[in-house]
Each structure stands twice: as structure tokens, then as C-alpha cells.
N, C-alpha and C positions, 0 to 999 in steps of 0.2 A: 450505371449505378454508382454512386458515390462510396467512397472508403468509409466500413464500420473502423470505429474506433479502434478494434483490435488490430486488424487490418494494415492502420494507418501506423500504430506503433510496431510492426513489424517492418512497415516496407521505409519508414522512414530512415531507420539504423542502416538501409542498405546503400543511402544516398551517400557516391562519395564526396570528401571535400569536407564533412561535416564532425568535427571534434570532439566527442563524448567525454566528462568526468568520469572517473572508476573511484570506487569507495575504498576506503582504505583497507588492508588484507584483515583477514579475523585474527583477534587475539587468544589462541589458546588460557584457557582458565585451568587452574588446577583443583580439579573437580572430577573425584571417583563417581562415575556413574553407578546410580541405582537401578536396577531394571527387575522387573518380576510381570509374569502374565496378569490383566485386571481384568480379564474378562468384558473386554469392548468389542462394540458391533462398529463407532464411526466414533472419526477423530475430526475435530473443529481445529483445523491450524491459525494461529498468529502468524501476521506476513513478513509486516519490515518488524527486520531484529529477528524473525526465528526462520523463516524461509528464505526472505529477501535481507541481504548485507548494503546497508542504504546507509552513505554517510549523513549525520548526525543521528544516527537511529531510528528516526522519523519522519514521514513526510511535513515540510513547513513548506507553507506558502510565503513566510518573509526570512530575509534572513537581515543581521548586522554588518557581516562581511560584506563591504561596499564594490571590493574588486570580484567578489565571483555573481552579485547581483548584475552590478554592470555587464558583466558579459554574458551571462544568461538572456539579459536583456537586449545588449545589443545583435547577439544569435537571431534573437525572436524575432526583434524588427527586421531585422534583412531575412530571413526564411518567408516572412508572410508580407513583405514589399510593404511596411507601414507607414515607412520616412514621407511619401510621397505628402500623406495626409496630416501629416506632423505638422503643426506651428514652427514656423524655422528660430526658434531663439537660438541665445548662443549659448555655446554649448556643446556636449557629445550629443547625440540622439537617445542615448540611455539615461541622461539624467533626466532629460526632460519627459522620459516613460517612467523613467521611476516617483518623478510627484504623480503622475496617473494614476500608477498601478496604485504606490501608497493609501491615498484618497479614496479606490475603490475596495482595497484592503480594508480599512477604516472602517468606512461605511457599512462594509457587510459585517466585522467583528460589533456594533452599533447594534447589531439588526433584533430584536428578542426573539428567544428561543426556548424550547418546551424544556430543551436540558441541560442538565449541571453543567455538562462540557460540551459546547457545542461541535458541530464541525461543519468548518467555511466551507461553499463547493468552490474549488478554482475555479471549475466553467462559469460563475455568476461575475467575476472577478473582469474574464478578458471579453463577456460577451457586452457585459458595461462598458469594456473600455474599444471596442467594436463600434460601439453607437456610436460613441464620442467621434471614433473617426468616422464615420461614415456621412457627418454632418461635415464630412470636406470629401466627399463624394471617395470615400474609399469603398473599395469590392470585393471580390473576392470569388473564384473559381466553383459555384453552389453544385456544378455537375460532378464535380472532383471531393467538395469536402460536406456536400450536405445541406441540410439548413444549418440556422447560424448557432444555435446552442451546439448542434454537433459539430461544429467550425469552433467553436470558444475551445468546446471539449481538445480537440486536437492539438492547438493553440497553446493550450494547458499542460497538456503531456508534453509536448517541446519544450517549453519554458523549464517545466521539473524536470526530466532530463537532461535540459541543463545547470543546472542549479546543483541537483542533488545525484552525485552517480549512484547506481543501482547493479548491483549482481546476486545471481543465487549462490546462497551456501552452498559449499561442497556437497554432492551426491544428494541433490535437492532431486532431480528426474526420475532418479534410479529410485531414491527414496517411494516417493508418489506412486510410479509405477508396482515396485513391490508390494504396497499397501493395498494398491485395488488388486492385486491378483490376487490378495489372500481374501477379498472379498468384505474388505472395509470400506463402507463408506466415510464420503471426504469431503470438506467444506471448507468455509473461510469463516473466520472471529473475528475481526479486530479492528483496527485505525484503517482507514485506507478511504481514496480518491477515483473517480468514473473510470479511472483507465487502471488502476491497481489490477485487476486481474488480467489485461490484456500486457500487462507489464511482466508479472509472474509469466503469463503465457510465454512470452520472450523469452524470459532467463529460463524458462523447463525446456525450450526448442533450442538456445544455447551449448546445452549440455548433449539433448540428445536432438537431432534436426526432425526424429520420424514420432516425436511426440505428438498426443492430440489430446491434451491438456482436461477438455470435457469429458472423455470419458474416465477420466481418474478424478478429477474436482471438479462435479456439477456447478454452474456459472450461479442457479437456483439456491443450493444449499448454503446454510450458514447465512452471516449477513454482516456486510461489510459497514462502517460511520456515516457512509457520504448519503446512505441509505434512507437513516431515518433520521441525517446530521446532528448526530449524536456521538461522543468519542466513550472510548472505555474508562470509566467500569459501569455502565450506560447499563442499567436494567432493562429499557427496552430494546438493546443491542442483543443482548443476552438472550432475552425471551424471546426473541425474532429468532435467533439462530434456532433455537429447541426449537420451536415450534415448526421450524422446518424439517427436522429429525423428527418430530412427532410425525410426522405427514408419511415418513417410511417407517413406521412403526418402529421406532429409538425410541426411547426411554432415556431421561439425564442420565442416570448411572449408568449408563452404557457407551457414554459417549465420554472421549477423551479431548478434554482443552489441552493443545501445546504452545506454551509461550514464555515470555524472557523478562518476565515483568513478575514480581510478586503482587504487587500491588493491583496494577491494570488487568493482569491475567487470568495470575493463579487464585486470589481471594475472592472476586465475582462469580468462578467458573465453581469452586467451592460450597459458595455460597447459594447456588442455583445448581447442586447435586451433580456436577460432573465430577469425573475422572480429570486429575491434572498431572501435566510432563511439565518440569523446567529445565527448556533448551540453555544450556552453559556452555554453550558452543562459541561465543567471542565476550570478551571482558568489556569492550567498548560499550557492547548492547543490554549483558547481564544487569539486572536491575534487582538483585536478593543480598539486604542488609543482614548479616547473620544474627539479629537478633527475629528480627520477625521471621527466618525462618524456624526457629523455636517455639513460634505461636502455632498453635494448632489450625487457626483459621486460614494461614497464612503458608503452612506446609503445605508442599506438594505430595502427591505419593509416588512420583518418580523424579528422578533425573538425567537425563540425556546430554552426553555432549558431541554427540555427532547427531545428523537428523536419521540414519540408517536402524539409529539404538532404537527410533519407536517399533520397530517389529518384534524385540525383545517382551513389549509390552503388549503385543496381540499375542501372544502364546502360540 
């Protein structure tokens, strides 16, 4: 049986030899936590920036930094033996993936889309650049990785782990865990990519190794960008997640959004009757101009700066 995606981002971290980025450590903010019971049934989490510590705060599939492109890149070609099928110009073998990759980058941000902010899938990005090689008889392991969308998929999580390092906040397992034993349901909101939750799934087995990640965040609930490629503050991201809450008998106002953004977060999750946390947990990620937090639409009704404080606000 081939490696589910989740699967493959676990077993991959154990291969040695192989050099992983770490994000840079969280910035303490000075910021007095507000905490009061809201009477919530289920909390919608924001990932990277409020669960996940993801240097630049966000998943990108490009970056300007030429040196950690390049070696992202050159990672990738030697993990998946690309060189063979490469054009031999001269050159490193990453620059001459990196007009590829750009091109197919390109191409897909080109592409029209139903929403204000789109979101690229990465797998569309290497399964493009797949073809490309395979018109020089490149292959590929289909009993090991799958068909080939689920080969891009993998492809794509390697690449962004190496690109972008990725760790959970502090007491991110312990968090999770306590929240379903008090018998809150749990979900996901936000920006995120095919492997985002097999990514989470990692940094919660990290912290604790006897976690099992589904039964505290259904993989079903809430609803992630890559979903309906659409980014936040995406009203049908939004209405996707409730209506998956609706499905367990939630109600908006009983469901808490937690995230690091006024803008992408708290004002949407507001604005479509939730319950909203602003995580203040690293200054890198904090995204709250102290004027709009003086706007009403714009305030939250809590503030946390560790992830442990959301059970202050289940009562």
C-alpha cells in the first residue's frame, strides 16, 4: 500500500542525513491576558502563527531569498533523483529548477479564481513540473508514493519543509488534549496547504509521541484554503467551517475562532457570529494595530498569550 500523505510527513523526518530549517524562537509580547468563561461548545483554531511557529508566519510557495530557495531546491532534486531527467545546462541544478518551478508558479497564480484571495495548491505546481520531466522518461516509485497527484503532494511537503521551518507553540498537545477532555469540539480555520494537518499531526506527536491527533481535531471539521482555494477572510472558508459545526449541532455563537491576525481572523470570525481569542503568544506573528483593536468590529473578546489560557475561556 503506498504512503498516505500523513504518513509520509512523519516517516520522512526520521530519514537520516537529511537537514531540516527550525523557525525562529517566539517573541514574548507584552500583553496582559484577558480571560473570562464564553460559554463555547467548539473552538475553530488558526494554524500557522497561532498553533504552528512557521518562519515568515505563513505558508509561501515562493520566496526572494535566492540562498534558501536554492537549497530547498537542490534538497528536492536529490530526494526525488530528478537530475537524471534535467536538461544539462550550465549551471547548479537549482537554477535551472528554479526557471521551472517559477513558470509553473506563474502560471497557476494566471489561473482565474472564484475568490478575492486565491490559494495556489503546491501539488498543481510539482505535478506540472513532473510531466515536464517525465517527457525524459523520468519515474518514479507509484508502490511507495501513490499515483502521481499524491507523488506531487509529497514532493510539496518536502520542498516546504524545506523552505519554511515549522514547530508547534509551546504546550500546543497538552493544550488540544485538555480541550477535548473537557469535551470541546475542535477544528481547523485558516490558511493552509494538503499536508497542513499531517504537519500539525507531527508537531502534536513531537511534543507528546502517544498522541492521536483525530481524536482531539477531527481531519472533517472546520475547513482549511487549499480546500475551496480560497485564503482568509474568504466568506466561503468561513461558511464551510460553521456549517461543519452545524452538522454537530454548534451554533456560531458557541463556537470560538483562535487566531493572530485582526484582520484575517478576528474581524471575519466576528463578522459571521463567533466567539474570538487573540493568540499574543509571538510578536513576529501578532498581527493587532492598536488602533483597530479600539474598533468594535475588530476587537476580540479575549486575549491569550499562551495556547493553555483557551481553557480559561471554556469555564
Amino acid at each position: 500500500m503506498p504512503l498516505t500523505l500523513e504518513q509520509y510527513v512523519e516517516q520522512i523526518h526520521q530519514k537520516p542525513g537529511i537537514p531540516w530549517p527550525k523557525p525562529m524562537p517566539p517573541e514574548p509580547v507584552k500583553a496582559k491576558p484577558s480571560t473570562r468563561p464564553l460559554g463555547i461548545r467548539a473552538i475553530l483554531w488558526n494554524v500557522y502563527g497561532t498553533l504552528l511557529n512557521i518562519n515568515g508566519g505563513e505558508i509561501t510557495l515562493w520566496t526572494e531569498d535566492a540562498f534558501l530557495l536554492s537549497v530547498a531546491l537542490d534538497k528536492t532534486i536529490h530526494e526525488f533523483k530528478m537530475w537524471g531527467s534535467m536538461s544539462r545546462k550550465p549551471g547548479q541544478p537549482s537554477e535551472y529548477m528554479k526557471e521551472i518551478y517559477k513558470k509553473e508558479y506563474d502560471n497557476l497564480r494566471l489561473q482565474s479564481y472564484s475568490e478575492k484571495i486565491p490559494e495556489l495548491l503546491c501539488e498543481k505546481i510539482w505535478d506540472a513540473i513532473i510531466k515536464k520531466l517525465q517527457m525524459k522518461e523520468y519515474k518514479y516509485d507509484v508502490a511507495h508514493y501513490g499515483s502521481q497527484i499524491e507523488y506531487a503532494k509529497k514532493i510539496a511537503y518536502f520542498f516546504q519543509a524545506s523552505l519554511q521551518g515549522v514547530e508547534g507553540y509551546p504546550r500546543l498537545a497538552e493544550t488540544l488534549e485538555a480541550v477535548a477532555n473537557q469535551g470541546i469540539v475542535q477544528g481547523l480555520l485558516g490558511d493552509g496547504q494538503c499536508f497542513t494537518y499531517g504537519q500539525l499531526q507531527r508537531c502534536v506527536k513531537l511534543e507528546n509521541p502517544h498522541a492521536v491527533l483525530p481524536t482531539w481535531v477531527p481531519v472533517n471539521l472546520g475547513c482549511l484554503s487549499y480546500e475551496i482555494q480560497g485564503k482568509k477572510p474568504s466568506d466561503t472558508l468561513f461558511r464551510r467551517a460553521i456549517e461543519s459545526m452545524k452538522k454537530k449541532g454548534i451554533d456560531p455563537d458557541e463556537i470560538l475562532h483562535v487566531g493572530s491576525h485582526l484582520v484575517r481572523d478576528i474581524a471575519p470570525a466576528k463578522k459571521w457570529g463567533l466567539k474570538t481569542a487573540l493568540f499574543a503568544g509571538d510578536k513576529k506573528t501578532l498581527v493587532a494595530p492598536p488602533e483597530l483593536l479600539k474598533e468594535p468590529n475588530h476587537r476580540p473578546d479575549a486575549l491569550i498569550t499562551e495556547l493553555n489560557q483557551v481553557l480559561d475561556l471554556i469555564g
